[in-house]
N, C-alpha and C positions, 0 to 999 in steps of 0.2 A: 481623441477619445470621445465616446458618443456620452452624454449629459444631459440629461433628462431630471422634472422634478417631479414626474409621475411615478407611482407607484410601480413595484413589479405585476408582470403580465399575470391574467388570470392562466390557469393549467391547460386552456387550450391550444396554446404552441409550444407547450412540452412536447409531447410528439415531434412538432415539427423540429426541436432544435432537436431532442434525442437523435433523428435521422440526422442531420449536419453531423453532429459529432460523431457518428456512425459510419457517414461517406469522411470525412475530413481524416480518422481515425483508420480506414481501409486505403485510402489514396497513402496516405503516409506510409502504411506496412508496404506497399507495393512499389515505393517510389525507394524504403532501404532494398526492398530486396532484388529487385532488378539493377540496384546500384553495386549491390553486394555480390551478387552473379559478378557483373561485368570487371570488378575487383579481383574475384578469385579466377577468374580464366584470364589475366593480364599474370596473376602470380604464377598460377600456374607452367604459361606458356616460358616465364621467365626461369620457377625451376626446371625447367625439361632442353633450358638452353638458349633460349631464344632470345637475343638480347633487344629490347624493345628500342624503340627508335623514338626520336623526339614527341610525335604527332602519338603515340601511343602513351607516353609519358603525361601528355600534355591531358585526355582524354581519363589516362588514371586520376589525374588532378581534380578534373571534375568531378567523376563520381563522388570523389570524397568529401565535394562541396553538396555535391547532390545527400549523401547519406548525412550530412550535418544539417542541412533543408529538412530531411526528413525525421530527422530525432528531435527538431526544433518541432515541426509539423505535431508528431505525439505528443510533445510535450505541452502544446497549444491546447490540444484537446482535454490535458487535465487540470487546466491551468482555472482556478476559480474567476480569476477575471476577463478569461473568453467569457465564460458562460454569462456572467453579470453583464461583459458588453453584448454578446447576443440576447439577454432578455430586455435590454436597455433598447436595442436595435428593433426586436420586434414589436414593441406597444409605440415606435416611432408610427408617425400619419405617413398617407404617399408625398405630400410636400414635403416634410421634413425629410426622409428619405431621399426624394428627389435632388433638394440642395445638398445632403451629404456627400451622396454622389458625385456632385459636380463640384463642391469642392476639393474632394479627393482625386478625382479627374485633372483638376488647374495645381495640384501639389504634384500627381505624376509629371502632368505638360512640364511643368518649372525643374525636374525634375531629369528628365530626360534633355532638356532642353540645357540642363547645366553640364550632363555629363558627355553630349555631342560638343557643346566649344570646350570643355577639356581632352576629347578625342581629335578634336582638330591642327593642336599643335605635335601630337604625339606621333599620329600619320603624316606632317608637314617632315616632321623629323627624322623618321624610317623611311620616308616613301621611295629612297633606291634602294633599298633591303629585298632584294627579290623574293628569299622566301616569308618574311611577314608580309608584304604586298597584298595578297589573299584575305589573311586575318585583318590587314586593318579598313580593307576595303569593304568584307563582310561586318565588319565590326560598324562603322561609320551605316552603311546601311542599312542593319538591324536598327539601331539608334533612330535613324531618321524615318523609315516604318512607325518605330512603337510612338513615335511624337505624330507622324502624321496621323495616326490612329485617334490619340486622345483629342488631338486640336478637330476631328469631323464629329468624335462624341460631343466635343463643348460647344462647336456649332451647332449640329441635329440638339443638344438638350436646349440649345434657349430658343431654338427655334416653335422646339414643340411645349417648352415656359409658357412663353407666347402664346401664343394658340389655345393651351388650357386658361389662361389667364383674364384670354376674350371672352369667355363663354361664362 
């Protein structure tokens, strides 16, 4: 949580947060309802007969993770303490900001970074299961992507630390 002993911001990034809660507020109507489409044409196809198959099953699963993302998503928007942390967030300097960032960057790395060595014994353990084979080789790779991502953010941030830090 962002902690500040500065006062709240003067009314010139009302605006700007009205727009956030505005896009953050539209992303969420559109993340239930293309989740909700993809729900009722799975029903659908299943009362007309169709009996869905695992990887359809699997796929239903999500959506309903996705439409819980997104009633969490609304409900963030009316939450009194988004808004306290986004006025907290904007009267933040670009340093302070900058370290937020980076530490929420090294809590992702640590993060991803735990949940690939618990991936590791679980595809040790399936890994003649021909049809997870796929899933856990996508899975293990996803993971190792989204880490290799944060670990070139926290190089490139103290690189360019550094460099503001000379001048």
């Amino acid at each position: 949580m962002i902690r500040s002993s500065r006062s709240i911001p003067s009314h010139s990034t009302a605006p700007q947060m009205n727009e956030t809660i505005h896009r953050m507020r539209k992303s969420s109507i559109s993340i239930l309802v293309a989740a909700a489409i993809f729900l009722l044409a799975i029903t659908f196809s299943t009362l007309l007969g169709s009996r869905p198959d695992s990887v359809t099953v699997g796929f239903a699963g999500l959506a309903g993770i996705v439409i819980i993302l997104g009633l969490f998503g609304l409900w963030q928007t009316q939450s009194k303490g988004t808004l306290q942390r986004m006025r907290e967030a904007a009267e933040l300097s670009d340093t302070e900001r900058q370290r937020l960032a980076i530490r929420n960057a090294r809590l992702t790395l640590a993060v991803l970074m735990a949940a690939f060595a618990a991936e590791l014994p679980v595809a040790y353990a399936f890994w003649t299961n021909e049809q997870l084979l796929p899933w856990l080789l996508s899975s293990l790779i996803v993971t190792a992507l989204f880490g290799s991502l944060f670990a070139v953010i926290l190089v490139r941030a103290k690189r360019w630390s550094g460099k503001t830090s000379q001048k």
